[in-house]
N, C-alpha and C positions, 0 to 999 in steps of 0.2 A: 257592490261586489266586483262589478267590472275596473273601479277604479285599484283595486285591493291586486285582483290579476295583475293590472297594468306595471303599478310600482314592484310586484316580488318579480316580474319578467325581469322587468331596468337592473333590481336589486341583483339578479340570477348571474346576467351579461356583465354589472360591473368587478362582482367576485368572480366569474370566470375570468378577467381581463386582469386583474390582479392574479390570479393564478396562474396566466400564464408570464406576467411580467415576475412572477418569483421562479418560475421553472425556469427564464432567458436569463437568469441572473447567476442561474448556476455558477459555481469554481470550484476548479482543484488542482493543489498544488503536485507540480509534478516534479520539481527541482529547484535546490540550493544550492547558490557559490557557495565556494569555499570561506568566504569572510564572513556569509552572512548576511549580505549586504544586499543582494540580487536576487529575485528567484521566478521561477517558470511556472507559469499559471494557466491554465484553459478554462476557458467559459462558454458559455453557452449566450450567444445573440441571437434576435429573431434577423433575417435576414430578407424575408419577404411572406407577406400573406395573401393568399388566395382565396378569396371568399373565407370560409371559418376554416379554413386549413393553416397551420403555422408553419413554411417551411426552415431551420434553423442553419446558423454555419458557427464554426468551433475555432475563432482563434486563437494561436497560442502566442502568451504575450508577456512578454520580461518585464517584472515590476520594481521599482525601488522601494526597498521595506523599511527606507528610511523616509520617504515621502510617496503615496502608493498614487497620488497624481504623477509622477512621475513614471512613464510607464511607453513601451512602444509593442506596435504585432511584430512578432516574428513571422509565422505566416499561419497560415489556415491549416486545422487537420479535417483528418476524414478517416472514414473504413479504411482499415482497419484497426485503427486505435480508437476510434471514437464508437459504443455503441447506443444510439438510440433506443430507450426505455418505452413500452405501449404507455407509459403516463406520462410523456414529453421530456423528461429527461432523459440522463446518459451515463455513460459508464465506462471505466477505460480498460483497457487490452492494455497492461500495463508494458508488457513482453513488445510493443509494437514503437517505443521510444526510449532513447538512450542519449545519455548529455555525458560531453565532455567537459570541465572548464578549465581555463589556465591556473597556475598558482594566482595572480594577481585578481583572478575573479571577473578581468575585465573582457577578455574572449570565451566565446561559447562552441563548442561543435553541436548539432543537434543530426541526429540520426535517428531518421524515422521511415517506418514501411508504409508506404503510400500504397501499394499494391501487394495481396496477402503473398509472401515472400519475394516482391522487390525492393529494396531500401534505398533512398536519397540520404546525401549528409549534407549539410549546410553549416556554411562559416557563421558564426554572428557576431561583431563588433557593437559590444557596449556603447564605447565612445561615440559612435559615427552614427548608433541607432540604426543600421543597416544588415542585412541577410541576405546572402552570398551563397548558391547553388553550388556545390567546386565538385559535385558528385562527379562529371565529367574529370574532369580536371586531375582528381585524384587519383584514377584508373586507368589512365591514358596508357601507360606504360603496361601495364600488364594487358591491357585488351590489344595492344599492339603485338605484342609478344602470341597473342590467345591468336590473333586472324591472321599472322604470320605463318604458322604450323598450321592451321585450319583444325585446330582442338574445337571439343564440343566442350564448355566450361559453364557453371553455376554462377550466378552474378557473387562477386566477392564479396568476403565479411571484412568489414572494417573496423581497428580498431588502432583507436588512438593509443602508442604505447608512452610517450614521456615527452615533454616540452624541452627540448634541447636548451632553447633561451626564450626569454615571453614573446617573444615573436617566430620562432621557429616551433617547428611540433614535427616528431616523428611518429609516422603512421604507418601503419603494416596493412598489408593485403592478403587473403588467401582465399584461395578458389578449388573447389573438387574438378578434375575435370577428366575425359577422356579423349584419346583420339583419332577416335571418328564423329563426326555428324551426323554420317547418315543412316547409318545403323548402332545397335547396341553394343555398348562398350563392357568387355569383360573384366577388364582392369580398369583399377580408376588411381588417380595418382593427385598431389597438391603443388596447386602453382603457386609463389608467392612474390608479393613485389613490396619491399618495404622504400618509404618516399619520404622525403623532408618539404614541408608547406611552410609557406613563410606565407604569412599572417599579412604582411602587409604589403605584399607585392597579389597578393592571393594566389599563388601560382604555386606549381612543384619546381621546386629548385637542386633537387638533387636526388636520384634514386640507387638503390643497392637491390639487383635482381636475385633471386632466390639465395638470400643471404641473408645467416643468423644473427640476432638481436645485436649481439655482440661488434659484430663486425658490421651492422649498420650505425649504432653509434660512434664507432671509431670518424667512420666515412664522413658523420653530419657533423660531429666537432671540427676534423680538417676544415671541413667547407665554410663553419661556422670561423674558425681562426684564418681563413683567408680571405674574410670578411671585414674585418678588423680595419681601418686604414695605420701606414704604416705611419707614424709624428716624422712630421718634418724636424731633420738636426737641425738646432739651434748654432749656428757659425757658433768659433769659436773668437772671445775678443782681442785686436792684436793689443799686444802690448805693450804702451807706451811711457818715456821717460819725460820727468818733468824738466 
């Protein structure tokens, strides 16, 4: 009888341990390129154990659907897009992430709320396999403009409005704001700062401050055509008598 105990204990522990290696295997799809070709996925890894406690962590990770060993982490999610299940799974806050991608499928934005209404965007480069923070980067210009006047302002929404050329991207800013800081605001008004990002410098390379779609497009073709190098003329040959 004792031996009967012993073996359905082992038996107990090894389908728990299969139970939980199916619950760490979790995924769900959270995004397709445009080709088809790429797509964004989150899983569920165990990430450490404490005595019988499983603690987990949720990487989000761009896969090839043409070969899915092919695959790299973008980076780690958390609350509030991720929510932990009382049966060891999870569940997503769907509202808590948004993907950009280029026409060519090969640049990614990922815009995500790290904190329950503060948002990060992140560059990702296919090719290089790398993830690029540019949240900073992106706002400079309007937080300058924000701690200039000393307005009290919302962290801004971001949205990528149309890729000028596959390496350039025009993005828009807008923020609620008031101003004053230190008291209540009875008006409130919107700041905007639309910016051009070039992909492979990672940097802003051109902005249009509180200016219509319209007229930030104009601005980012100029910049883009004087971008251009200009051909060298060809001499012309002289011409000679035999």
């Amino acid at each position: 009888m004792k031996g009967f105990f012993k073996y359905a204990l082992i038996l107990l522990l090894v389908l728990g341990a299969l139970r939980q290696a199916v619950q760490a295997g979790q995924q769900i799809y959270l995004s397709e390129s445009p080709n088809g070709r790429y797509r964004v996925l989150v899983e569920q890894a165990i990430a450490r154990r404490v005595q019988d406690h499983i603690f987990f962590r949720y990487p989000l990770i761009l896969q090839n659907t043409h070969n899915f060993n092919r695959q790299f982490r973008i980076l780690d999610g958390s609350s509030p897009l991720i929510r932990e299940t009382p049966k060891g799974t999870f569940q997503l806050h769907w509202e808590s992430a948004r993907f950009d991608w280029s026409k060519d499928s090969l640049k990614l934005f990922v815009h995500l709320e790290v904190i329950e209404g503060s948002w990060k965007t992140y560059f990702v480069d296919i090719n290089s396999g790398k993830t690029v923070d540019v949240t900073a980067e992106i706002q400079k210009n309007l937080v300058s403009k924000v701690d200039f006047h000393d307005w009290d302002c919302q962290q801004p929404k971001i949205q990528v409005v149309q890729w000028v050329e596959p390496t350039l991207v025009f993005i828009k800013l807008t923020s609620i704001c008031g101003k004053h800081k230190e008291k209540a605001n009875a008006k409130l008004f919107y700041s905007s700062d639309s910016v051009l990002f070039d992909t492979v410098q990672q940097k802003v390379v051109s902005n249009c401050m509180e200016c219509k779609d319209e007229k930030s497009v104009k601005k980012f073709n100029k910049y883009y055509l004087s971008t251009i190098p200009t051909p060298t003329p060809v001499p012309e040959e002289t011409p000679t008598t035999e």
